[in-house]
TIFIPA-646394 format. One record per residue: x, y, z of N, C-alpha, C, O, CB in turn; residue in three letters; residue number from 1. Coordinates in nm, 3 decimals. Glycine has a CB too. Layout:
n_xx X, n_yy Y, n_zz Z, ca_xx X, ca_yy Y, ca_zz Z, c_xx X, c_yy Y, c_zz Z, o_xx X, o_yy Y, o_zz Z, cb_xx X, cb_yy Y, cb_zz Z, r ALA, k NUM $
...
END
This chain:
n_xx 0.081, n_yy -0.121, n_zz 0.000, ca_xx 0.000, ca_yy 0.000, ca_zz 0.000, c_xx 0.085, c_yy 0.126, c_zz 0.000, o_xx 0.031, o_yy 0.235, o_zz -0.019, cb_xx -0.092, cb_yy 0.000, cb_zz 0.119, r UNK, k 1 $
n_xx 0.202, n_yy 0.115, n_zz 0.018, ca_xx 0.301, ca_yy 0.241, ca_zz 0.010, c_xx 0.287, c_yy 0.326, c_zz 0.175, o_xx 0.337, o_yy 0.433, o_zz 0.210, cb_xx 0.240, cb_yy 0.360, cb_zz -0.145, r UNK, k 2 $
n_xx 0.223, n_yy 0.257, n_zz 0.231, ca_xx 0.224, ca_yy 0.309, ca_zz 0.388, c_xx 0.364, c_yy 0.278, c_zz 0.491, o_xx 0.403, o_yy 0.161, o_zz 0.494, cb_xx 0.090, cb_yy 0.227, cb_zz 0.463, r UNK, k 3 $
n_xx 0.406, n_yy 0.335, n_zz 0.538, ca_xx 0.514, ca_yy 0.313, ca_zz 0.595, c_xx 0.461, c_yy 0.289, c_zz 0.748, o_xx 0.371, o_yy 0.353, o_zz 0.804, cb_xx 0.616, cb_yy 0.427, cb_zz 0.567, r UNK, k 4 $
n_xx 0.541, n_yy 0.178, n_zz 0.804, ca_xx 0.471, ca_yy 0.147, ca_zz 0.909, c_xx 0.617, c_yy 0.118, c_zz 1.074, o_xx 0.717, o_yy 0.047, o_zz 1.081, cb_xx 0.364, cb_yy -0.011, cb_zz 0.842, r UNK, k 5 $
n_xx 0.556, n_yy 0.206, n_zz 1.165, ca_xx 0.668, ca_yy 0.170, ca_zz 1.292, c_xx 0.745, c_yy 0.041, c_zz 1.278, o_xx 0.867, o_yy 0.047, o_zz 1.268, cb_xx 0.591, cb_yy 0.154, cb_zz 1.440, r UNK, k 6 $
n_xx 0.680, n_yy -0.082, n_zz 1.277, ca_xx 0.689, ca_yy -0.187, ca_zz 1.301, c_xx 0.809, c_yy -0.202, c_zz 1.144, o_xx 0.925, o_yy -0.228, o_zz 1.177, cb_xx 0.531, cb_yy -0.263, cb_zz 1.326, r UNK, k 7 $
n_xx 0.795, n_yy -0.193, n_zz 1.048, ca_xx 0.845, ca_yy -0.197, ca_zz 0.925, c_xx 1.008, c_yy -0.121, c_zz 0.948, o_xx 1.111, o_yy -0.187, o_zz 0.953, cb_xx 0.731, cb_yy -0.117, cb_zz 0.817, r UNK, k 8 $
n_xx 1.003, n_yy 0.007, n_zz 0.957, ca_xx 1.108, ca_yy 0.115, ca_zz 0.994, c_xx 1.199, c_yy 0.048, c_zz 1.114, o_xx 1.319, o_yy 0.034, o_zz 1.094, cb_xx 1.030, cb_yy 0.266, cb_zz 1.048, r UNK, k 9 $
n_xx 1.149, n_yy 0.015, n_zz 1.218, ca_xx 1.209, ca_yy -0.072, ca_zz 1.312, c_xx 1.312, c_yy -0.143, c_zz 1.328, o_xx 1.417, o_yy -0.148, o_zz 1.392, cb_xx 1.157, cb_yy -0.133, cb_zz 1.329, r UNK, k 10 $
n_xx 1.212, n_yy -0.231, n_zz 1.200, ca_xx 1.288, ca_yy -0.351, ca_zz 1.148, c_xx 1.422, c_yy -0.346, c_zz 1.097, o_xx 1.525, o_yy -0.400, o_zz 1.138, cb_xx 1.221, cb_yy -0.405, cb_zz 1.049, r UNK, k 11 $
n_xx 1.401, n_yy -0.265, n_zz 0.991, ca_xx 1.513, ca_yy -0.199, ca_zz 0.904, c_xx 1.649, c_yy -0.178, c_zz 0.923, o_xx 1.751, o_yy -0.179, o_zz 0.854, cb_xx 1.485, cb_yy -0.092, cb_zz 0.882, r UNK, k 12 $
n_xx 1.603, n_yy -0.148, n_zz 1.094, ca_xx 1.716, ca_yy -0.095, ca_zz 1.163, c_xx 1.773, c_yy -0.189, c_zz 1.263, o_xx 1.885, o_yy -0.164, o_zz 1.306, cb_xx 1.682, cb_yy 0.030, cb_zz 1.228, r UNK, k 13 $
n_xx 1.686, n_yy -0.334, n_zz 1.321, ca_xx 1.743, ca_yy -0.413, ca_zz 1.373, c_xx 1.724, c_yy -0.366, c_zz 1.505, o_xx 1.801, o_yy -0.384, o_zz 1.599, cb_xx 1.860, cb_yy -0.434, cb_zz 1.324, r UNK, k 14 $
n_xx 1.563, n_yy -0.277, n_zz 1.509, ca_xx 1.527, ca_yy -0.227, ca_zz 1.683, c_xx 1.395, c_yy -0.283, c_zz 1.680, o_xx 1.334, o_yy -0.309, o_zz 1.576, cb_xx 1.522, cb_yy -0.034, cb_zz 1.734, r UNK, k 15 $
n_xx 1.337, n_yy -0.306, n_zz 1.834, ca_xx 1.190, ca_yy -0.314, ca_zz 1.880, c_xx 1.185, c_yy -0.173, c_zz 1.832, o_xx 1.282, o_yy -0.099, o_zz 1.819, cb_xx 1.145, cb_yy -0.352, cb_zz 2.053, r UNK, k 16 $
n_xx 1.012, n_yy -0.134, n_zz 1.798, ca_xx 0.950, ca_yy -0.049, ca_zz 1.740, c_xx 0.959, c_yy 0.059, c_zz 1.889, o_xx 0.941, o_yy 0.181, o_zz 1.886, cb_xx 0.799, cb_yy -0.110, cb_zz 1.671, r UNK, k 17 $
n_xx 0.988, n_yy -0.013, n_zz 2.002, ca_xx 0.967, ca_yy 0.079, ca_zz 2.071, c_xx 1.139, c_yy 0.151, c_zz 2.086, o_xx 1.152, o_yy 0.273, o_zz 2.083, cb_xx 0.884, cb_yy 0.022, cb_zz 2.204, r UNK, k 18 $
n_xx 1.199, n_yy 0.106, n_zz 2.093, ca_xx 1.350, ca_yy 0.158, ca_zz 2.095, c_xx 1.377, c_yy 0.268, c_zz 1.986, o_xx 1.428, o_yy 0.380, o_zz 1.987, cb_xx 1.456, cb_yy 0.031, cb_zz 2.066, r UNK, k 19 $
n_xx 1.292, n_yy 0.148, n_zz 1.849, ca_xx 1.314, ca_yy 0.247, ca_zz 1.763, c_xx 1.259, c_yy 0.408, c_zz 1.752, o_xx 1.318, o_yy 0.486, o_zz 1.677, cb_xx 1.283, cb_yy 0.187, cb_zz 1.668, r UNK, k 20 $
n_xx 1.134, n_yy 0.453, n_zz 1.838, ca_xx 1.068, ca_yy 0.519, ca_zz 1.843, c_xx 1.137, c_yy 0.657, c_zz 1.946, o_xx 1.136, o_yy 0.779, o_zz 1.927, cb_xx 0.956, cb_yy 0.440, cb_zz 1.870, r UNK, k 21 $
n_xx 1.190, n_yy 0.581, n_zz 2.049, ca_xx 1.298, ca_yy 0.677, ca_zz 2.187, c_xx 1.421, c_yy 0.704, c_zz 2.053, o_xx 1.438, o_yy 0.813, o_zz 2.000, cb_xx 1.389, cb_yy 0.533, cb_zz 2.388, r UNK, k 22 $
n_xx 1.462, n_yy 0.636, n_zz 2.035, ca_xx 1.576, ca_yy 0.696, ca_zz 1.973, c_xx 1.575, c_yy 0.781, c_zz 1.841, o_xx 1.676, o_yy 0.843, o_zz 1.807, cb_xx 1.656, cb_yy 0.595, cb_zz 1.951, r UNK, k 23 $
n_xx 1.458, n_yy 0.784, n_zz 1.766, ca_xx 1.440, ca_yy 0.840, ca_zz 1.638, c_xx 1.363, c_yy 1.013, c_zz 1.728, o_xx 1.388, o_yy 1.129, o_zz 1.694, cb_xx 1.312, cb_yy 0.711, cb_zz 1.510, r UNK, k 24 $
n_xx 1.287, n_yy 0.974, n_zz 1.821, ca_xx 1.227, ca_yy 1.106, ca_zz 1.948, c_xx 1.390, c_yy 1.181, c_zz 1.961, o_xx 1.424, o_yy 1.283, o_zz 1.901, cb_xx 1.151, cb_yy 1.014, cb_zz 2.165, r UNK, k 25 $
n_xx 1.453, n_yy 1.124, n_zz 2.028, ca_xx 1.603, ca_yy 1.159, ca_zz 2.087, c_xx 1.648, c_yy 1.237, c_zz 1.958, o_xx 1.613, o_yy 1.353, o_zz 1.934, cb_xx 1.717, cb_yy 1.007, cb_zz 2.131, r UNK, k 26 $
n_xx 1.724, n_yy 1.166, n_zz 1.883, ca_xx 1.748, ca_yy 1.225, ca_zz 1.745, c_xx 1.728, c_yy 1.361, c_zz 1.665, o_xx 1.807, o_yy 1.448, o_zz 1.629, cb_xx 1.691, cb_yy 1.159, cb_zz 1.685, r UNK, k 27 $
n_xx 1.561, n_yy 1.340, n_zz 1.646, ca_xx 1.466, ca_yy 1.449, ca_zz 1.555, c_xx 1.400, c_yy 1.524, c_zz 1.604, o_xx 1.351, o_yy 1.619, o_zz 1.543, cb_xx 1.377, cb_yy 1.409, cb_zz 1.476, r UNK, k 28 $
n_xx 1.380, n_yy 1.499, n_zz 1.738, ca_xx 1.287, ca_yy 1.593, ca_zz 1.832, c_xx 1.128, c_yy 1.578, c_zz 1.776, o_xx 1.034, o_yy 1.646, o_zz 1.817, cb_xx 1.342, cb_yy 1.771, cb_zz 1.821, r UNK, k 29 $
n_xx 1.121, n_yy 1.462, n_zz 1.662, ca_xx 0.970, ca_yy 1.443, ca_zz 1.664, c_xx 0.961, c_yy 1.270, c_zz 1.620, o_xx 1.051, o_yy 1.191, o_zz 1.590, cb_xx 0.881, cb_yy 1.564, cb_zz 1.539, r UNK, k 30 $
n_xx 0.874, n_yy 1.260, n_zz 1.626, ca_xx 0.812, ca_yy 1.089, ca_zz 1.652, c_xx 0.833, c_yy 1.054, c_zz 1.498, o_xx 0.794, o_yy 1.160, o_zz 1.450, cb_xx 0.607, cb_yy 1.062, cb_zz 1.716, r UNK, k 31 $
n_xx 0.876, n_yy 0.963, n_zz 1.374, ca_xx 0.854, ca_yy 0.952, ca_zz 1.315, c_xx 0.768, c_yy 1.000, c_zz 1.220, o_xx 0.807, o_yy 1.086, o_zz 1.141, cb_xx 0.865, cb_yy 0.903, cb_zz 1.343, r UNK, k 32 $
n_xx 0.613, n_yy 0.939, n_zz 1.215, ca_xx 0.504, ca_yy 1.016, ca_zz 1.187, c_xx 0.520, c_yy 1.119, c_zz 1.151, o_xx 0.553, o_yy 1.150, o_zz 1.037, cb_xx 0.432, cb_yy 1.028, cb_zz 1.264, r UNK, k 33 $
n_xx 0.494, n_yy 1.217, n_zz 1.268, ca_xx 0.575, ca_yy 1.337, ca_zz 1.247, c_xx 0.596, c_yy 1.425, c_zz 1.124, o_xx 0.538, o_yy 1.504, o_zz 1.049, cb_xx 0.685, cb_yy 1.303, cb_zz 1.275, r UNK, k 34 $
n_xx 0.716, n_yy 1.365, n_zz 1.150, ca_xx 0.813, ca_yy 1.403, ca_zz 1.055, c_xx 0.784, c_yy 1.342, c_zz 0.923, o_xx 0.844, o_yy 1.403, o_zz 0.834, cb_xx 0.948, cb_yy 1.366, cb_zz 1.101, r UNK, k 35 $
n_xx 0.720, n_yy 1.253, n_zz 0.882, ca_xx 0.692, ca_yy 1.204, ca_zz 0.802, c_xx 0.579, c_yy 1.305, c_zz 0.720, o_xx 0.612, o_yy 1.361, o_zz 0.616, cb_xx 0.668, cb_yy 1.081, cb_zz 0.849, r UNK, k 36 $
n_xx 0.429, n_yy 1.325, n_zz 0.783, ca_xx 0.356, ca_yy 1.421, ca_zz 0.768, c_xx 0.400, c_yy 1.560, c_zz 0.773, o_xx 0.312, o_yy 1.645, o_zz 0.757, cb_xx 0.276, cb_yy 1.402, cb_zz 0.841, r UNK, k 37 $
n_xx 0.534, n_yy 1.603, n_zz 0.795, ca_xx 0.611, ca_yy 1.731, ca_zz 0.800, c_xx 0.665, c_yy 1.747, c_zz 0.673, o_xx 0.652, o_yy 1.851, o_zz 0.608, cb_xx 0.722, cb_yy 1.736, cb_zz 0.905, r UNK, k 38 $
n_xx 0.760, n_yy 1.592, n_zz 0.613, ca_xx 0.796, ca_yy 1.618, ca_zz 0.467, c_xx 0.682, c_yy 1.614, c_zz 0.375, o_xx 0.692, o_yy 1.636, o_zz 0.255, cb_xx 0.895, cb_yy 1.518, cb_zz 0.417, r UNK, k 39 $
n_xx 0.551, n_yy 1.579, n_zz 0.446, ca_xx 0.449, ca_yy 1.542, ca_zz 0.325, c_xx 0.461, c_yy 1.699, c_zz 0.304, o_xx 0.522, o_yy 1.743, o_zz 0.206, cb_xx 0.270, cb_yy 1.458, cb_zz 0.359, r UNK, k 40 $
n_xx 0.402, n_yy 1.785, n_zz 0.399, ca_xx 0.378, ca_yy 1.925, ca_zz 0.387, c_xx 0.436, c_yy 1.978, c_zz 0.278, o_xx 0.408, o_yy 2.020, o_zz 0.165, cb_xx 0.418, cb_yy 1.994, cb_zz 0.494, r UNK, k 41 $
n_xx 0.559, n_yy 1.958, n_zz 0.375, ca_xx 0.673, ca_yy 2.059, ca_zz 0.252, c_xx 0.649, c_yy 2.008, c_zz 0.122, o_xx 0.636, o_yy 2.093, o_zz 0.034, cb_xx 0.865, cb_yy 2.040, cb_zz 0.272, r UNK, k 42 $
n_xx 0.640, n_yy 1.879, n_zz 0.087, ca_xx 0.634, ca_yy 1.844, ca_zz -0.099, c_xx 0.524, c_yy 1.911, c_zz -0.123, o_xx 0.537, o_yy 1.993, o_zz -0.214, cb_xx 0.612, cb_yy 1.669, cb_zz -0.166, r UNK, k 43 $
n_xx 0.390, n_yy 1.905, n_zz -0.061, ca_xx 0.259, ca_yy 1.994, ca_zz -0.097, c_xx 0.299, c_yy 2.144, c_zz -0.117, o_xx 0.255, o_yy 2.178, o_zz -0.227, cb_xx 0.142, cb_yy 1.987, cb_zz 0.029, r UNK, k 44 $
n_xx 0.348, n_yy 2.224, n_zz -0.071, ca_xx 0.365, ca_yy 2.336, ca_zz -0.077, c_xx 0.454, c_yy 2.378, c_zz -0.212, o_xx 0.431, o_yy 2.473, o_zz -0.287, cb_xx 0.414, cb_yy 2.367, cb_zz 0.047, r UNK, k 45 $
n_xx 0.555, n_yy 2.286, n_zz -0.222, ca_xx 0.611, ca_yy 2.327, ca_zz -0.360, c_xx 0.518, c_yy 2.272, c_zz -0.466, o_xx 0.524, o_yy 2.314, o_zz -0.582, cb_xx 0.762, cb_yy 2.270, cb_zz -0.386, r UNK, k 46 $
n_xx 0.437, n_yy 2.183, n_zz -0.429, ca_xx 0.326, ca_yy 2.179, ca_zz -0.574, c_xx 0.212, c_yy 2.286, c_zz -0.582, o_xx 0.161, o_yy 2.313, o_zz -0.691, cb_xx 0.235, cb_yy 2.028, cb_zz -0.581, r UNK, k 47 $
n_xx 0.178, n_yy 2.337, n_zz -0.484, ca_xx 0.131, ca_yy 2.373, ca_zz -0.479, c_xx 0.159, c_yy 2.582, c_zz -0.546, o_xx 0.090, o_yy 2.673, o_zz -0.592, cb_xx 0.110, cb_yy 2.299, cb_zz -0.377, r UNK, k 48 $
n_xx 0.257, n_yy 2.563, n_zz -0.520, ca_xx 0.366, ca_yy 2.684, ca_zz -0.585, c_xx 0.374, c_yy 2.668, c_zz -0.722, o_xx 0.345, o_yy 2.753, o_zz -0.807, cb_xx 0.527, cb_yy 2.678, cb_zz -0.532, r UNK, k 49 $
n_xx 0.411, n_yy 2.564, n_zz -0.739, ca_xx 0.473, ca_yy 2.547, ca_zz -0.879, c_xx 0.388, c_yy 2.449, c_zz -0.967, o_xx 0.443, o_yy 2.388, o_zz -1.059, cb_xx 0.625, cb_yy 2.488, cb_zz -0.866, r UNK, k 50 $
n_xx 0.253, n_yy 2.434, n_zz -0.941, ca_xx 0.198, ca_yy 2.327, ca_zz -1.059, c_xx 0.066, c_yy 2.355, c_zz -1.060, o_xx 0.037, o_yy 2.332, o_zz -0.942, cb_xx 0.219, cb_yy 2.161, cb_zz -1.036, r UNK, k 51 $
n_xx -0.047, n_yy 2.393, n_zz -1.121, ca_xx -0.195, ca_yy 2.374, ca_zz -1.096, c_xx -0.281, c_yy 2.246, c_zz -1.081, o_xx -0.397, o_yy 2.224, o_zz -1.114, cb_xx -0.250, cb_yy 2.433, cb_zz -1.190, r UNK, k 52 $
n_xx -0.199, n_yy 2.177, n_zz -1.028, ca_xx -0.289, ca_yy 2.026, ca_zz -0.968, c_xx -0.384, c_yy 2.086, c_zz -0.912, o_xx -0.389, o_yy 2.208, o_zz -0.891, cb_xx -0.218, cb_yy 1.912, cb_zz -0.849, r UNK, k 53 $
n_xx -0.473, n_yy 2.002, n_zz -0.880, ca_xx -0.604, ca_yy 2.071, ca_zz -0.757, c_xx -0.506, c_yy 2.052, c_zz -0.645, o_xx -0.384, o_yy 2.040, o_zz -0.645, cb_xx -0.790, cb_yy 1.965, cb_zz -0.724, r UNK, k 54 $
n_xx -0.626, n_yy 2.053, n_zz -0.519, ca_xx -0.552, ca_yy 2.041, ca_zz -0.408, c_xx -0.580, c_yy 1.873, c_zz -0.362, o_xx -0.530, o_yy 1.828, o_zz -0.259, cb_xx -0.601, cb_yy 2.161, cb_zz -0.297, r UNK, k 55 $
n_xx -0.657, n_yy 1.801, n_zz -0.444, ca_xx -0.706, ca_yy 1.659, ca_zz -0.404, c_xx -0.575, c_yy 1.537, c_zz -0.472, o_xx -0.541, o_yy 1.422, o_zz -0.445, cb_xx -0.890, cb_yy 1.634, cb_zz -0.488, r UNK, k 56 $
n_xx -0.528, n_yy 1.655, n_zz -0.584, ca_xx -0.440, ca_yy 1.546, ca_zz -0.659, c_xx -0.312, c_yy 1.578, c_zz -0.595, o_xx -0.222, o_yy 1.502, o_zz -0.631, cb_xx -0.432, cb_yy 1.556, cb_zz -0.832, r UNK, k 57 $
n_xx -0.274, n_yy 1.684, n_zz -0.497, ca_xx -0.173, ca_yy 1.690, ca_zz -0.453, c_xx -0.184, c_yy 1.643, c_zz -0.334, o_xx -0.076, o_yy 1.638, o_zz -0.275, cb_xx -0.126, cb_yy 1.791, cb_zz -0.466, r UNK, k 58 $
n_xx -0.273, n_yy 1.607, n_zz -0.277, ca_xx -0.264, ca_yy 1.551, ca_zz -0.143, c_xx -0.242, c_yy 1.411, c_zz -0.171, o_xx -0.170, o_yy 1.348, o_zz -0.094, cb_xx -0.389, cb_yy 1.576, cb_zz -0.051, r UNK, k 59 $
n_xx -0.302, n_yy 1.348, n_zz -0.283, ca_xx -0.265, ca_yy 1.239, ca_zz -0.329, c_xx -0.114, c_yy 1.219, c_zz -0.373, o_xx -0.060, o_yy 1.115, o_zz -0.335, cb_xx -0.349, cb_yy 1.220, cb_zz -0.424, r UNK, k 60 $
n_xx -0.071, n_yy 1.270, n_zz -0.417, ca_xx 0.039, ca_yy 1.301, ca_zz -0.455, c_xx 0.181, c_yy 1.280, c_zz -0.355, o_xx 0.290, o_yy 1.228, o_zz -0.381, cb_xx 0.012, cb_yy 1.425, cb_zz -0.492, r UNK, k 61 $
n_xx 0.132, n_yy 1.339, n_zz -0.243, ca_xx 0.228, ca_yy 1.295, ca_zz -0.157, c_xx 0.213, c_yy 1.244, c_zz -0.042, o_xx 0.242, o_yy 1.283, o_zz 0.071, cb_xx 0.295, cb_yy 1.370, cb_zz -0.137, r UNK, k 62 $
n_xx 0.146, n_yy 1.120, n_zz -0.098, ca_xx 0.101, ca_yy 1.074, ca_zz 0.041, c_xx -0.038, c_yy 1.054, c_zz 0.117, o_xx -0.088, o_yy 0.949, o_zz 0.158, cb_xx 0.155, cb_yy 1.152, cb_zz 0.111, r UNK, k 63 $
n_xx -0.086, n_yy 1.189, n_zz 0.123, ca_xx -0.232, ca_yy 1.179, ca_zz 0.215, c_xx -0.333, c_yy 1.097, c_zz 0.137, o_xx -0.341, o_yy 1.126, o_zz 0.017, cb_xx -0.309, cb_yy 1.340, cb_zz 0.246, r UNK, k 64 $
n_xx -0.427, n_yy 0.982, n_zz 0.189, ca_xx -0.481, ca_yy 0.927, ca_zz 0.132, c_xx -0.694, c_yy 0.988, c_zz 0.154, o_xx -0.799, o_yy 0.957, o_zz 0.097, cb_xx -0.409, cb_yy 0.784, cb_zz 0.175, r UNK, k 65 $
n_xx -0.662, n_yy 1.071, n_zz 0.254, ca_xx -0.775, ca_yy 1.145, ca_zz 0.284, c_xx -0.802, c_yy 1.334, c_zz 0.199, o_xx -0.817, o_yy 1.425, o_zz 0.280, cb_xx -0.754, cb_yy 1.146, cb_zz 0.460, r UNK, k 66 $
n_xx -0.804, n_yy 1.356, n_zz 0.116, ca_xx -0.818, ca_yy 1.476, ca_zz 0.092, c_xx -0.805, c_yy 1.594, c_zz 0.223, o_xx -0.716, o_yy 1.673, o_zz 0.256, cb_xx -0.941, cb_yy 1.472, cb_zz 0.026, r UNK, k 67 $
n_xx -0.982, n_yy 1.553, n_zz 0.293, ca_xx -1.037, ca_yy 1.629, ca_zz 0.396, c_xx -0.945, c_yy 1.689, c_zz 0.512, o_xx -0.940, o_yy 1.794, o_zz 0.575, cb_xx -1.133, cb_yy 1.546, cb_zz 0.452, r UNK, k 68 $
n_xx -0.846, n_yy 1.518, n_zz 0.504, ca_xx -0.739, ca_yy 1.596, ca_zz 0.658, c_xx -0.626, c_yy 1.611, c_zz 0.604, o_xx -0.533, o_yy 1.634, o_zz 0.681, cb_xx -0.701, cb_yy 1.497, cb_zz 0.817, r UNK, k 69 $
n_xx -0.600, n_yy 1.605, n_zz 0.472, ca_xx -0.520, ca_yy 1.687, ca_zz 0.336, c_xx -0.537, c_yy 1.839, c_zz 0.431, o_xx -0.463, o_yy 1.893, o_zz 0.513, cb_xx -0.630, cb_yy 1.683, cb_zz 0.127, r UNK, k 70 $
n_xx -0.644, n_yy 1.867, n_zz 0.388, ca_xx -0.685, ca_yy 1.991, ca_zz 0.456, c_xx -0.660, c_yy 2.015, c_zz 0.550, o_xx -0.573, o_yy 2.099, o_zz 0.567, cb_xx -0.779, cb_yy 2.017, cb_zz 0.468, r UNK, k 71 $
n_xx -0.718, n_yy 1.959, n_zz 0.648, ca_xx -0.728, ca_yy 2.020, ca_zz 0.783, c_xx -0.582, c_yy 2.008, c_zz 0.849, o_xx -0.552, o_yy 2.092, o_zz 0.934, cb_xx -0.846, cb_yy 1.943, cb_zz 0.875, r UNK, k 72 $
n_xx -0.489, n_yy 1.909, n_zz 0.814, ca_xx -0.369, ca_yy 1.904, ca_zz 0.869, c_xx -0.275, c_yy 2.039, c_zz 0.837, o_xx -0.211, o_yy 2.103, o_zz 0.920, cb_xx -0.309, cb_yy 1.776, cb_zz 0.820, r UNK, k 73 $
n_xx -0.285, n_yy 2.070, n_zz 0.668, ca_xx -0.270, ca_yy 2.170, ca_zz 0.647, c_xx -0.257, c_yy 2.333, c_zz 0.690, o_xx -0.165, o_yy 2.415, o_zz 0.690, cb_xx -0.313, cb_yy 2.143, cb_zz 0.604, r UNK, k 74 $
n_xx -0.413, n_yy 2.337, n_zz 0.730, ca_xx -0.458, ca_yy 2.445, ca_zz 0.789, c_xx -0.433, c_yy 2.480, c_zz 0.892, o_xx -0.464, o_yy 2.589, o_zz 0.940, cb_xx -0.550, cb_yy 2.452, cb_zz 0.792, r UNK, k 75 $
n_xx -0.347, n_yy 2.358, n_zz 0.963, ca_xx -0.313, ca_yy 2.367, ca_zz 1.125, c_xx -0.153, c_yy 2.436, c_zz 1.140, o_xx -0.099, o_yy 2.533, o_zz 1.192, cb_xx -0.316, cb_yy 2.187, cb_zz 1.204, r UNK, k 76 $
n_xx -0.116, n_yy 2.310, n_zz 1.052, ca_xx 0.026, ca_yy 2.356, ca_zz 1.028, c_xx 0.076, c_yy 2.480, c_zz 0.987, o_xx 0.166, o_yy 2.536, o_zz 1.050, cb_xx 0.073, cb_yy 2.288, cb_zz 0.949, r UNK, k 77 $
n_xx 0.013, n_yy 2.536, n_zz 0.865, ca_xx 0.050, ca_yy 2.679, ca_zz 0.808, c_xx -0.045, c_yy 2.769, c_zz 0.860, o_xx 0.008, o_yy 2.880, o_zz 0.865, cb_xx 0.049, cb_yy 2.691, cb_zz 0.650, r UNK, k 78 $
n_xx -0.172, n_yy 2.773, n_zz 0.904, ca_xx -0.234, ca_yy 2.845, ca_zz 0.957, c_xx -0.371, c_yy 2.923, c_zz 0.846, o_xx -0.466, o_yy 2.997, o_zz 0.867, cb_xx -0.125, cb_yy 2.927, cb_zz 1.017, r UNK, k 79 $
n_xx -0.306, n_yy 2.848, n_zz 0.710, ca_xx -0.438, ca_yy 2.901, ca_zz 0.627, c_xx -0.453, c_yy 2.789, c_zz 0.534, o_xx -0.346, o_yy 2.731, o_zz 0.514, cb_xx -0.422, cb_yy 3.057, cb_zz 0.540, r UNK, k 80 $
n_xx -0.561, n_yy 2.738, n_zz 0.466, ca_xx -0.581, ca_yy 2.645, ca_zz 0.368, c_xx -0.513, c_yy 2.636, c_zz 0.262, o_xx -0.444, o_yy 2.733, o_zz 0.230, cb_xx -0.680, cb_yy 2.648, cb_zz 0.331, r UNK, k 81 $
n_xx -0.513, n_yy 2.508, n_zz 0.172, ca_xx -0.390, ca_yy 2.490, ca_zz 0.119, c_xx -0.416, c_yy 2.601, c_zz -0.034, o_xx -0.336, o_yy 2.669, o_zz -0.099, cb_xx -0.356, cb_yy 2.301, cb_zz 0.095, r UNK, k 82 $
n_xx -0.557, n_yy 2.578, n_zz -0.048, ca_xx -0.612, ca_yy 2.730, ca_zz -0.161, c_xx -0.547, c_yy 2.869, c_zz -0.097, o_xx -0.476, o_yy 2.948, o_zz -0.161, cb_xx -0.828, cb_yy 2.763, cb_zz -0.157, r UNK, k 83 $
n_xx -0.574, n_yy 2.879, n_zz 0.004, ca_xx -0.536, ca_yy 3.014, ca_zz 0.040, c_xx -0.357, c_yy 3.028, c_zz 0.014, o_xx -0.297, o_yy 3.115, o_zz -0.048, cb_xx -0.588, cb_yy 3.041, cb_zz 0.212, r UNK, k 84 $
n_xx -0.325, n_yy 2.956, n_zz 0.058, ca_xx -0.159, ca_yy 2.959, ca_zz 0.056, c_xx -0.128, c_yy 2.963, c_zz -0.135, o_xx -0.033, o_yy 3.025, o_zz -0.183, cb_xx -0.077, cb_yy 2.774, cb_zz 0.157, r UNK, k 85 $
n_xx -0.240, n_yy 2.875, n_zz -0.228, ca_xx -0.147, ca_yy 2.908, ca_zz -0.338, c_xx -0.180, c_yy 3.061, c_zz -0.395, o_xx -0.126, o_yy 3.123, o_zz -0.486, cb_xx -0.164, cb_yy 2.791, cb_zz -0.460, r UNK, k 86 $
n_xx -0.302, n_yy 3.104, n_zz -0.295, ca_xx -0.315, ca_yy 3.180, ca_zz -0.373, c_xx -0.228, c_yy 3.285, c_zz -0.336, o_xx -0.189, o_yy 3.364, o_zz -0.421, cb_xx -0.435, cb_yy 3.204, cb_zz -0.392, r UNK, k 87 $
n_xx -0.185, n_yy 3.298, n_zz -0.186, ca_xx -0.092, ca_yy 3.377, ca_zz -0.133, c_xx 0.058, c_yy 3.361, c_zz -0.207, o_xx 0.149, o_yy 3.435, o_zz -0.169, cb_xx -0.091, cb_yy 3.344, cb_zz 0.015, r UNK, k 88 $
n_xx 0.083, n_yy 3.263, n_zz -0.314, ca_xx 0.188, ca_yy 3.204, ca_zz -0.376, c_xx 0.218, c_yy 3.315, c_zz -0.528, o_xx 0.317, o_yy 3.354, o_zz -0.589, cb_xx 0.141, cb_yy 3.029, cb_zz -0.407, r UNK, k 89 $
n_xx 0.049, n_yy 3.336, n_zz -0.539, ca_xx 0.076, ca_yy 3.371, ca_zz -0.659, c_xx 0.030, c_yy 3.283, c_zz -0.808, o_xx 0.042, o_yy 3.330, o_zz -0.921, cb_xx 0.208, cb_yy 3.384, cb_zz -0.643, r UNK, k 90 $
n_xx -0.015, n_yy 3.169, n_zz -0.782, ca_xx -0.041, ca_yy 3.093, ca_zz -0.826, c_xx -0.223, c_yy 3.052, c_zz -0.838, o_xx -0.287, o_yy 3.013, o_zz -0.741, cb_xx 0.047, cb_yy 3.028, cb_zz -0.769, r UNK, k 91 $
n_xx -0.261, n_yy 3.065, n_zz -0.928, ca_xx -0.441, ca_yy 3.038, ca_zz -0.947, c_xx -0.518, c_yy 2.911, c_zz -1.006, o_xx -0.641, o_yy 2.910, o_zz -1.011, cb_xx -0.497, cb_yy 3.145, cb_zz -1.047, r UNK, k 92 $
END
């Protein structure tokens, strides 16, 4: 499914998911996840800059398999919707 999973990442590395989890915390200062949904952001934002996808094919695009919290994760993080931001981009 292209989902990346604790248990999977863990592995990889030759840790319990929970070791792996303290030490990747220690490290990055955020939980996997995270950071994971942090790089999704950032790839959204440069498509969102630079391409007229909608905003459904870019959430697809990198990742989010929900449009809706496409959105709402969005809106939390940057503080305005992901329309509003292209349009604050310059981009229509």
């Amino acid at each position: 499914t292209g989902r990346l999973r604790l248990g999977d990442l863990a592995g990889a590395c030759g840790l319990s998911p929970a070791h792996f989890l303290r030490c990747y915390q220690r490290a990055y200062g955020l939980t996997p996840a995270a950071d994971i949904q942090r790089l999704r952001l950032e790839a959204a934002k440069v498509l969102l800059r630079t391409t007229s996808l909608s905003c459904g094919e870019i959430a697809a695009q990198v990742g989010f398999y929900d449009a809706p919290f496409f959105n709402k994760v969005f809106r939390r993080r940057e503080g305005l919707p992901p329309r509003a931001y292209r349009l604050r981009s310059g981009i229509s």
